[in-house]
C-alpha positions in Angstrom: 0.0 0.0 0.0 1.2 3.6 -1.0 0.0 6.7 0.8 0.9 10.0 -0.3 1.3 13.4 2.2 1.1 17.2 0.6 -1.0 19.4 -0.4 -2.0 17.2 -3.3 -1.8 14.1 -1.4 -4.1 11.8 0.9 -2.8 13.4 3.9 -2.2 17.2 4.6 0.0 15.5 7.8 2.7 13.0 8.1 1.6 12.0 11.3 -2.2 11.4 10.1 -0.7 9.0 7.4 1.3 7.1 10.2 -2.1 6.6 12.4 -4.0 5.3 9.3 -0.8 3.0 8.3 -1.6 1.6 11.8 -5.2 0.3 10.6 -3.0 -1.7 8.1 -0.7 -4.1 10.1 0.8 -6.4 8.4 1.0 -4.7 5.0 3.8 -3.4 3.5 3.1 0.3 3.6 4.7 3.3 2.1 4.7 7.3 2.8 5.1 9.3 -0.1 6.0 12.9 1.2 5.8 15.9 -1.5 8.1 18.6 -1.3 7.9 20.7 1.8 8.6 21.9 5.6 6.6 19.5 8.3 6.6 20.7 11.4 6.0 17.5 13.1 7.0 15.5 16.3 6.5 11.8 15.1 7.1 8.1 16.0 6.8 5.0 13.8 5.9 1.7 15.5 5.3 -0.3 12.6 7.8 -3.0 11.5 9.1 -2.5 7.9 7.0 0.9 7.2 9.0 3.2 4.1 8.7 7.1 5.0 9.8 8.7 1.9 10.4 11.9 0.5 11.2 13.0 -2.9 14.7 14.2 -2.0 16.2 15.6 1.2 16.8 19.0 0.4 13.1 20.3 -0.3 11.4 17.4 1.8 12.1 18.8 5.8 10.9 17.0 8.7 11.4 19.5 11.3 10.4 20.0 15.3 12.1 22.2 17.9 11.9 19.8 21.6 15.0 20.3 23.9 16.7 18.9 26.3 16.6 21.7 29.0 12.9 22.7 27.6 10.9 22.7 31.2 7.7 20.7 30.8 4.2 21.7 32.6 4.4 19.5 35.3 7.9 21.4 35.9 10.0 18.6 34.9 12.7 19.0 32.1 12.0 17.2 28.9 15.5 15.0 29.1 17.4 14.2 26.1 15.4 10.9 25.1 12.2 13.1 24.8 13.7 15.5 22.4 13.8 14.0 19.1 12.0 14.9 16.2 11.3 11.4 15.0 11.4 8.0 16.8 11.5 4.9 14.6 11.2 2.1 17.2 10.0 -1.0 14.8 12.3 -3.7 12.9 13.2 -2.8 8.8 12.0 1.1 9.0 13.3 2.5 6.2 13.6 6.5 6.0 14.7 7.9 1.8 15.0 11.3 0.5 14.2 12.9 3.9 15.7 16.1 6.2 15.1 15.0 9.7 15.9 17.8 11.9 15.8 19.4 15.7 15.4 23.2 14.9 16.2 23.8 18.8 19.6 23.5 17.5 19.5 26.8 16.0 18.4 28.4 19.2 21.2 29.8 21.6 22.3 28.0 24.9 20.4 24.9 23.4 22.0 21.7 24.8 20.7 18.3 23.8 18.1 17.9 21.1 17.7 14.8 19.0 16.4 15.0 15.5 16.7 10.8 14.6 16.2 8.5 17.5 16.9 5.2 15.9 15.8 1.8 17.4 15.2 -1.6 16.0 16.4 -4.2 14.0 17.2 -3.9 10.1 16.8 0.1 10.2 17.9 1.2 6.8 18.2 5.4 6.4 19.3 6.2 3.0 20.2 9.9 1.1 18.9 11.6 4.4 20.2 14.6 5.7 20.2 14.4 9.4 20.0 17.9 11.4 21.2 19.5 14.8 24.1 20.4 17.1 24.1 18.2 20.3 23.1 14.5 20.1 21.7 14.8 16.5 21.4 10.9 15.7 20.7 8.5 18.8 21.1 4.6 17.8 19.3 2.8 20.8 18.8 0.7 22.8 20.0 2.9 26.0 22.8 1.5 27.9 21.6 -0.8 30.7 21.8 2.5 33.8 21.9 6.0 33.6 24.4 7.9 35.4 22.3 10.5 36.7 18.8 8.9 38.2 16.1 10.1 35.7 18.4 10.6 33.0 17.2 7.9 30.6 13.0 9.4 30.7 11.4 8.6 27.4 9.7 5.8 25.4 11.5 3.9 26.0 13.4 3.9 29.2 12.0 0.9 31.0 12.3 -0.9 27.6 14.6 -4.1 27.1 18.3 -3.4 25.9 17.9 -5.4 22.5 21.4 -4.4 20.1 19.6 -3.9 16.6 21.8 -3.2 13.5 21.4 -0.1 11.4 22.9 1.4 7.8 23.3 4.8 7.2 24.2 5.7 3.4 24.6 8.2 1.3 23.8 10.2 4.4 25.1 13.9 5.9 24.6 14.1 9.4 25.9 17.0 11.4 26.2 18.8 14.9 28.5 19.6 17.3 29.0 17.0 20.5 28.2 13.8 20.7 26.5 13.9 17.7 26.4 10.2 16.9 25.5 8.4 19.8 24.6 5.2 21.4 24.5 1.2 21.8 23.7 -0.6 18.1 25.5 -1.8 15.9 25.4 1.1 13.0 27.4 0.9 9.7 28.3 4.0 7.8 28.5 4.1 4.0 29.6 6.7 2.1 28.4 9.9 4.5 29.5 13.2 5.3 30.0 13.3 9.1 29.8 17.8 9.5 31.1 19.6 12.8 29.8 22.5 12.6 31.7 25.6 13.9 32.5 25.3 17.4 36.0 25.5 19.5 35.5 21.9 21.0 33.6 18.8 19.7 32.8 15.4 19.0 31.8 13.1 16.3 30.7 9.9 17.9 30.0 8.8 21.6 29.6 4.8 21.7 28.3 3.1 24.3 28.2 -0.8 23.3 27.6 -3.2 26.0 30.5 -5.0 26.9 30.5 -8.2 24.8 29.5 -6.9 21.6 31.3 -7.6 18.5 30.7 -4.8 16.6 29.5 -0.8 17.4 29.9 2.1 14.6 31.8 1.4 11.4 32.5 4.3 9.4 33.0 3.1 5.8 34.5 5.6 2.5 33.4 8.5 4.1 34.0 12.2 5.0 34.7 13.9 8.2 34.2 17.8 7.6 33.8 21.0 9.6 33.4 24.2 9.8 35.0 24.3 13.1 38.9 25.4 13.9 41.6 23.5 12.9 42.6 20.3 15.4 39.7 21.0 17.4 37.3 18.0 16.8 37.7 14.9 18.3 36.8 11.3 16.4 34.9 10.1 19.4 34.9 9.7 23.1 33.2 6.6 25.1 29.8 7.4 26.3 30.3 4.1 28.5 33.6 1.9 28.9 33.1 -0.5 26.0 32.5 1.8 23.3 34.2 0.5 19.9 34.3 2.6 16.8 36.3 1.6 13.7 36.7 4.8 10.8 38.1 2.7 7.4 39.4 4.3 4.1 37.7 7.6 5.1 38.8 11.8 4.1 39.4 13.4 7.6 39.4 17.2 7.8 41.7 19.1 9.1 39.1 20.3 12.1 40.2 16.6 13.7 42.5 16.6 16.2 45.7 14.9 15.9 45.5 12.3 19.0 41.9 11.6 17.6 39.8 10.5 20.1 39.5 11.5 23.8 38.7 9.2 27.0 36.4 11.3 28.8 38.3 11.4 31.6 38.3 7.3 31.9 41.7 6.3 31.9 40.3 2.7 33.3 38.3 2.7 29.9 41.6 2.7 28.1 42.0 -1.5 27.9 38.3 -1.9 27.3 37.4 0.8 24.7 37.9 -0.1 20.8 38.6 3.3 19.0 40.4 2.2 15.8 41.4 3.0 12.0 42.4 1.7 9.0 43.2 3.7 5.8 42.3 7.3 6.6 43.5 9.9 4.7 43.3 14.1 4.6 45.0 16.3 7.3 43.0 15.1 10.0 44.7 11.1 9.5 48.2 12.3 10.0 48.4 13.3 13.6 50.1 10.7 16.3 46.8 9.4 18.0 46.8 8.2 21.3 48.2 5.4 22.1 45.5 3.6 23.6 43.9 3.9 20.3 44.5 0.9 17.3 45.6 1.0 14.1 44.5 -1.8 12.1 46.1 -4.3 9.7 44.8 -4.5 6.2 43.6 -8.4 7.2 42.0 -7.2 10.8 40.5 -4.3 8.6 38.8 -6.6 5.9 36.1 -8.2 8.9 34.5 -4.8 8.6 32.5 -5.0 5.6 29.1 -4.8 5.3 28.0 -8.2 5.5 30.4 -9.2 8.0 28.8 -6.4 10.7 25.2 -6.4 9.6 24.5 -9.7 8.1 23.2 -8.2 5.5 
């Protein structure tokens, strides 16, 4: 089943085609989205549902939740209510879409999610995701929040499944952590944008211990508008974060050591930041020496098919 959303289409709202998809389990169901700017907060529960635009620059999905936003019953939002869309289902697939958190153009704006990504077999393709502080969250939550409260949302009390996501063709941008979380998530040929700020940071992993594989960056391209040497690859969101960046253009905006430990030296013998055929300014610094470089034979179990299955 297709369903269209636009001025000419079946539904003036995206969210109004997702309800009526609902009526439909079990069907394989596509969204059509015309050209536009949807100012929408949405969530797709429905196992291998297509939300499609006709390309990501004129189709915007856009909502402005933040963090530190203070809620009526006086309680902050948190960063796991923020997003702009949640796809919680197995073999979502999101093409040809802008997914962003406009509270990242607002000043003093700290955490605001514009993707939050969890579920088996999630496929996101030519998308442009937007924002500044935890732009693109790959769930499931690590098993225990730091601070108590910190994990509110849909799906806090929900159990920690690992579910394996590809991004391609994809630009995704921000400013701190802007990649973050515990799946498995393999990145083809995307631009990874800092955007202009003194002090940043790509990726924050937080695999559970145990788990073979976490982010793997694949032929793609770290850029930024930020200062020279002033980005940072990554830094572990929890102990057993692993991150592998293969035959990918790194901008001079990374920092020569790389990736940073957040303060957890312990972390050093259990994190897995490593590389493998990097090239630009930003792959010719010394990196820190808890850090790997890989071997052309360790670097050839990180295809495609070997991380996803698929």
């Amino acid at each position: 089943m297709k369903l269209t959303v636009g001025t000419d289409g079946m539904f003036q709202k995206i969210g109004d085609a997702l309800a009526h998809a609902q009526t439909h389990a079990g069907e394989e169901i596509t969204i059509h989205i015309s050209p536009g700017t949807y100012h929408e907060k949405l969530e797709i529960h429905q196992e291998g549902l297509i939300l499609e635009g006709e390309n990501a620059t004129d189709t915007i999905i856009t909502y402005d939740d933040a963090a530190n936003d203070i809620l009526p019953d006086g309680d902050k939002r948190g960063t796991f209510r923020s997003y702009t869309l949640l796809a919680d289902a197995p073999r979502i697939q999101l093409r040809n879409l802008t997914i962003e958190n406009g509270a990242a153009l607002r000043e003093h704006v700290e955490q605001a999610i514009a993707l939050y990504a969890e579920g088996e077999g999630i496929v996101v393709s030519d998308c442009r995701l937007l924002g500044a502080q935890d732009t693109l969250f790959t769930g499931p939550l690590p098993p225990k929040e730091v601070v108590p409260g910190g994990f509110k949302g849909p799906k806090e009390f929900a159990p920690r499944i690992n579910g394996r996501q590809l991004y391609h063709h994809c630009y995704i941008c921000g400013t701190v952590d802007f990649i973050f979380g515990s799946a498995t998530a393999y990145f083809e040929d995307c631009t990874l944008h800092s955007l202009g700020r003194p002090l940043g940071y790509v990726t924050a992993g937080s695999s559970p211990e145990g788990q073979e594989y976490g982010y793997v960056f694949s032929h793609c391209r770290f850029t930024g508008d930020a200062p020279e040497g002033s980005i940072y690859l990554g830094r572990p969101w929890r102990d057993y974060a692993r991150v592998v960046i293969l035959d990918s253009e790194l901008g001079a905006h990374i920092r020569p050591e790389g990736w940073h430990d957040w303060g957890k030296e312990a972390a050093h013998g259990t994190v897995f930041f490593a590389e493998y055929g990097n090239f630009g300014p930003g792959a010719a610094g010394k990196r820190a020496d808890w850090c790997h470089c890989l071997t052309q034979e360790e670097a050839a179990a990180y295809t495609r098919r070997n991380v996803l299955g698929w």
